[in-house]
Each structure stands twice: as C-alpha cells, then as structure tokens.
N, C-alpha and C positions, 0 to 999 in steps of 0.2 A: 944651409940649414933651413933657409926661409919658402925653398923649392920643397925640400923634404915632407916641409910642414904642408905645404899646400896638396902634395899629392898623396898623405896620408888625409887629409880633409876629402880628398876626391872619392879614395877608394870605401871611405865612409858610408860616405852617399850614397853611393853605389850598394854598395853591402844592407844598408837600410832600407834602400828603394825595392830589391828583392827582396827584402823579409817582410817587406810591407804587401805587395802585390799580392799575393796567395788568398790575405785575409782578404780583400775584398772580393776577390771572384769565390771565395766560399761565401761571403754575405750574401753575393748575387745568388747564387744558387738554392741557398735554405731560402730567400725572400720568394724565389721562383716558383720551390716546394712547396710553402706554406700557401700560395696563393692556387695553386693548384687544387692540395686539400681543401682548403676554403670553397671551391669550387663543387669539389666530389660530396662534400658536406650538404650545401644546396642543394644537390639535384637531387642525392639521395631525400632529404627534408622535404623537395618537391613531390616529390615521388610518391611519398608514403603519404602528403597531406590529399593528393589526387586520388590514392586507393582508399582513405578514409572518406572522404568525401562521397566517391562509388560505392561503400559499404552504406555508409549511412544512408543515402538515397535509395539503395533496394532494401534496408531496414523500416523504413518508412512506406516505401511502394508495399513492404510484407503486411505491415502493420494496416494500412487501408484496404487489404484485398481479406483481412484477416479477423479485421478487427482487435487486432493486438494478442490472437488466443495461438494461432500455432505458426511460430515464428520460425520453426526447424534447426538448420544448424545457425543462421545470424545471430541467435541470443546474443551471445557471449563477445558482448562491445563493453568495453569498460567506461568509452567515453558516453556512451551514451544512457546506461545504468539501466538496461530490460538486462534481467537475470532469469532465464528458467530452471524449473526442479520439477524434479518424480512427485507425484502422487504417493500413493497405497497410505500403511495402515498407520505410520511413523509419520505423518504430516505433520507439521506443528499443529497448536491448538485453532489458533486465529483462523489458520486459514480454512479450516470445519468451518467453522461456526459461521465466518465469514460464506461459504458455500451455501450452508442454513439459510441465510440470511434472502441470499437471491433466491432459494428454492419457497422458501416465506412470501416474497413477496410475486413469483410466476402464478404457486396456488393460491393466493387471494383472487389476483387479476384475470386468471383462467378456472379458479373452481375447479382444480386437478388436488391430489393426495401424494404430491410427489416426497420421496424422502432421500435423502443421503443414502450410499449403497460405500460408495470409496472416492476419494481425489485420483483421478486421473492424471495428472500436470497441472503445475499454473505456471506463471511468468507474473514477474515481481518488474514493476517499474521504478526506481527509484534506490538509490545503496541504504536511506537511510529513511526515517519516519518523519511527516508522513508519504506515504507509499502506492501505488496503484496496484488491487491483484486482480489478472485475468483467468480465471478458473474454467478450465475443465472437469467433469465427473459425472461418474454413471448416479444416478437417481433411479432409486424403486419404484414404481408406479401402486399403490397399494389394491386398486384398481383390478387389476392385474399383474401375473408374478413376473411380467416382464422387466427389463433394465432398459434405460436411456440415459441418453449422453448430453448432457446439460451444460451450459456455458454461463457464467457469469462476471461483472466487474465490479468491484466493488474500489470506490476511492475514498482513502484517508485525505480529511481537510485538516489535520489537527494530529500532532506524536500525543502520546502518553491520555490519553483519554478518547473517550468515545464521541467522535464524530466522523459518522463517514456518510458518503451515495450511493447506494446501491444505480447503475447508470443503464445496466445491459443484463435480464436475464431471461432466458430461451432453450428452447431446442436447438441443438448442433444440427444445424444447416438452414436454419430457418432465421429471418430477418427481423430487424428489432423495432420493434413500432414507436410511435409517438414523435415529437419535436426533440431534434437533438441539442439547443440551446443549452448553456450552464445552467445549474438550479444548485442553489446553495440555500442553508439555514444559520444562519450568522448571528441571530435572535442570541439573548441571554438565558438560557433556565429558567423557568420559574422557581421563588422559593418552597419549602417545605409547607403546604398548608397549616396555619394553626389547629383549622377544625375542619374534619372530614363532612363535618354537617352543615356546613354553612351554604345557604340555600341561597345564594347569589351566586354558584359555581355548578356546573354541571358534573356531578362529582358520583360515579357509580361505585360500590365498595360491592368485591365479587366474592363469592362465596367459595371456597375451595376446590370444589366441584368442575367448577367454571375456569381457574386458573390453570387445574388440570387437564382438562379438554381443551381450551385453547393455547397450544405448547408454544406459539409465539413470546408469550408472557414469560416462559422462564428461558428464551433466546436471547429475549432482550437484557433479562438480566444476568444470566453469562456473558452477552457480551459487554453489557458495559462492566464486568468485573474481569475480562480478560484483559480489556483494552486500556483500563488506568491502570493494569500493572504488569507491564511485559517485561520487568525483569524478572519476573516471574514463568521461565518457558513451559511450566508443567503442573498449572493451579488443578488443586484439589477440585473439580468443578461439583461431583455428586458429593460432596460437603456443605454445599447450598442448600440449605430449606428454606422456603417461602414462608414469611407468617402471615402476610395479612397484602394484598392488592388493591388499590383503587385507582380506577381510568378516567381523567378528566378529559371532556373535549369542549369544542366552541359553542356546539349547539346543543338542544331537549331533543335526545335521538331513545330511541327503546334500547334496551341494553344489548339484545341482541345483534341488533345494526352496531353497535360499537364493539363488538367481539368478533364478530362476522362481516364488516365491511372495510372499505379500504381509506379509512379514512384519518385525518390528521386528529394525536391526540398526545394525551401525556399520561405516561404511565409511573403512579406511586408505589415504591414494593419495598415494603420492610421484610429481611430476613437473616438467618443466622447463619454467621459461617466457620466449618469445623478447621480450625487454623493445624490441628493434626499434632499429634505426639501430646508433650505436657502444656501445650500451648493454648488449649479448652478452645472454647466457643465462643466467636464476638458478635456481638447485633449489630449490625449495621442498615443503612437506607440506599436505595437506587433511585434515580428519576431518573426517564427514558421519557423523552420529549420524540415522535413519530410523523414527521411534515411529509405530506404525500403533493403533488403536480399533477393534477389530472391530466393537464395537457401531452407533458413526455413522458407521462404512468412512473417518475422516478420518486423514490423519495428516501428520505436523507433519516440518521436518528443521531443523535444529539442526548448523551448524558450523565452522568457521575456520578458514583458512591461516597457517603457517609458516613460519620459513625453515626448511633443511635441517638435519637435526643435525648438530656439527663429527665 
C-alpha cells in the first residue's frame, strides 16, 4: 500500500513537471517579442526624430536665404508652426491692412505712391496670437499703371489689441536696409487728453481736409479697431467715420512735417461706428501711439479703442 502510495506521488510530479515547462518557454518567448518590438519602436522614434531634425534645418536654412517670405513646399511643419495660405480677393481682413501697413511705411521712407493692388501669399508664423506675417503682393504704383511685387513683415508683440513692428518692407528682390537689432515699444499709452488746448503739449488738431489726404490716419484707425476685435473676422470697416483728429508729437514741428514726415507721434481720433442692422451707431475713441528707429527705419504702433467720454 505504502509503495503504491509513493509511485502515485512520482507520477504526480512528473505529470506537473510537464504541464509546467510549456509555460515558461512561452514566458521566454513573448519577453523575447516584446523586447524585440521595444526595439523596432526606437529605431523607428530614431528615425523620424533624425528626419525631423533634417526638416527643420532646411526650414531654417529656407527661412535665411528667404527671409521667411517663400518657403515653397516645407511650410507645412506642425512642430514648428510657419503656415502658408493664397492670397487674392478673400484674404482675411488683417492681413490687408497689415499689407497697408508696410506699404505706409516703404512710401514715407522712399516718397513712392504705392497702393495695394491684391495679397499674393503670406506665411503665418505662429498657430496662435500673437503671430508673425510674411506678406507678399502686387502694389500699384500710382505713378504709373504698372504693378509690383512687394514684401513685407509685420510682427504681433501682444493678442487681442494693437501692438505690432512693421520689421521688413521692400521690393521683391531687393534687400532690407538699416540695423537688424530688436526694437520694441513696451511704453504705456498715454491718457486721453483733458484739453486739446493745453499749450504745454504739442497738440495739432487737423482739419478734415487733412485727415482725408493723409489716408495713413484712417489705417491706423482700422487697424487698431481690427486688431482689439478679431473675433470679429469681418468688421464693418466703411462703417467708420472720423469726427475729429489730433497728432501729438515731442517736439514744435510745422504741421506739415508732422503729416508728411516719418516721425514718432501719437495719434487722437474720435469717431463713430455703424454697429449695422438695429444696433445704430456708437462713438467711440482711438489712440494710436506711432514710435519710429531711425537707425533700422522700423517702427512699431501701439494702441486701443474706447468708448466715448460721458
């Protein structure tokens, strides 16, 4: 009885010993797999951080040979957030006016008559505000009826209001003069003047005529009324009327040096705007603060809408 017992213990063992062995050489095998994939994992992750790396280094190499304006098919890096888009007639608003803006400040600095004609392309630096745009577009020469291809950049320092640099504006093919250093205006606004007559400020008040002729005045205040409200993608812009302008600067300049030269100032402009349908008409104020660099010819504007004072 006592033999029986022990060789039914044997055969036990036995019986256990092979229903054990399988599992382990299956453990070996998925640990073998898995280190394996672990593997294919890596090189692929290698792989693609070395083809990122080659992208981004000829996106960069584009950008310097380019100056950031035609970047061809690299746009389109999600890591690195330059986006290009079509021009024509459907551009958003900003980026017009933004166009203006450089074409503003080429004909001060060159005493050309250049005007918007269409956006060609830009490339958008950034997914979110604020934003860098490198514009191309044909500009009218008024001059004559010819067309040219104008380059400009304009950088956002600041989302949801008006502060930007105009940094690079040119003829397409031609190189960008001045000191390329930062130039920033980080300055506060000035307030609202109490009195437009207060003879310790150099305070010109224009007559309509004047505002009219010089169409810089109603750019600036487009755009600072694009640029504090871009959820708004499609402002009423010819809703704007002007009632009343006045340009302060630093110095006792004649008024026509202050409308005609290139110089740093601050622009006051109360005017009314058609809000559209049953929603009438609100008065509102602008300051448009204008800091020019003689040295890199850049200069920055700085400013924001109001309501009207009671």
């Amino acid at each position: 009885m006592g033999r029986k017992t022990k060789k039914c213990k044997q055969e036990l063992l036995v019986v256990d010993s092979e229903y054990r062995a399988p599992k382990r050489r299956s453990y070996g095998l998925w640990a073998k797999k898995i280190k394996s994939l672990r593997k294919s994992e890596e090189e692929i992750i290698r792989k693609r951080k070395e083809a990122l790396h080659k992208e981004t280094a000829e996106l960069w190499r584009k950008v310097w040979e380019t100056d950031g304006f035609d970047m061809g098919r690299l746009w389109d890096h999600r890591y690195w957030g330059m986006h290009a888009f079509e021009g024509g007639r459907d551009c958003p608003i900003v980026v017009q006016l933004y166009a203006k803006v450089g074409l503003h400040r080429y004909n001060i600095l060159e005493g050309t008559n250049l005007q918007l004609h269409e956006i060609e392309k830009y490339n958008r630096e950034g997914i979110f505000m604020p934003a860098c745009y490198y514009i191309t577009l044909h500009a009218e020469d008024q001059a004559t009826p010819s067309l040219v291809t104008f380059q400009t950049i304009i950088s956002e320092r600041k989302g949801y209001t008006l502060n930007l640099i105009c940094t690079v504006a040119r003829l397409k093919g031609t190189k960008s003069k001045g000191d390329t250093d930062q130039f920033d205006d980080d300055r506060d606004l000035p307030e609202w003047p109490s009195s437009f007559g207060d003879k310790s400020r150099f305070l010109y008040e224009l007559m309509e005529s004047e505002w009219e002729e010089n169409d810089w005045i109603r750019l600036y205040l487009e755009v600072a009324v694009v640029t504090t409200n871009r959820r708004n993608h499609n402002p009423n812009l010819s809703g704007l009327k002007i009632l009343n302008v006045v340009v302060e600067t630093g110095e006792n300049l004649p008024k026509e040096n202050v409308l005609e030269c290139f110089t740093s100032v601050v622009v006051y402009i109360s005017y009314d705007q058609d809000l559209g349908g049953d929603n009438g008409i609100c008065k509102r104020r602008a300051i448009v603060r204008r800091s020019v660099d003689f040295i890199s010819k850049r200069f920055s504007l700085v400013g924001k809408t109001l309501p009207l004072l009671p």
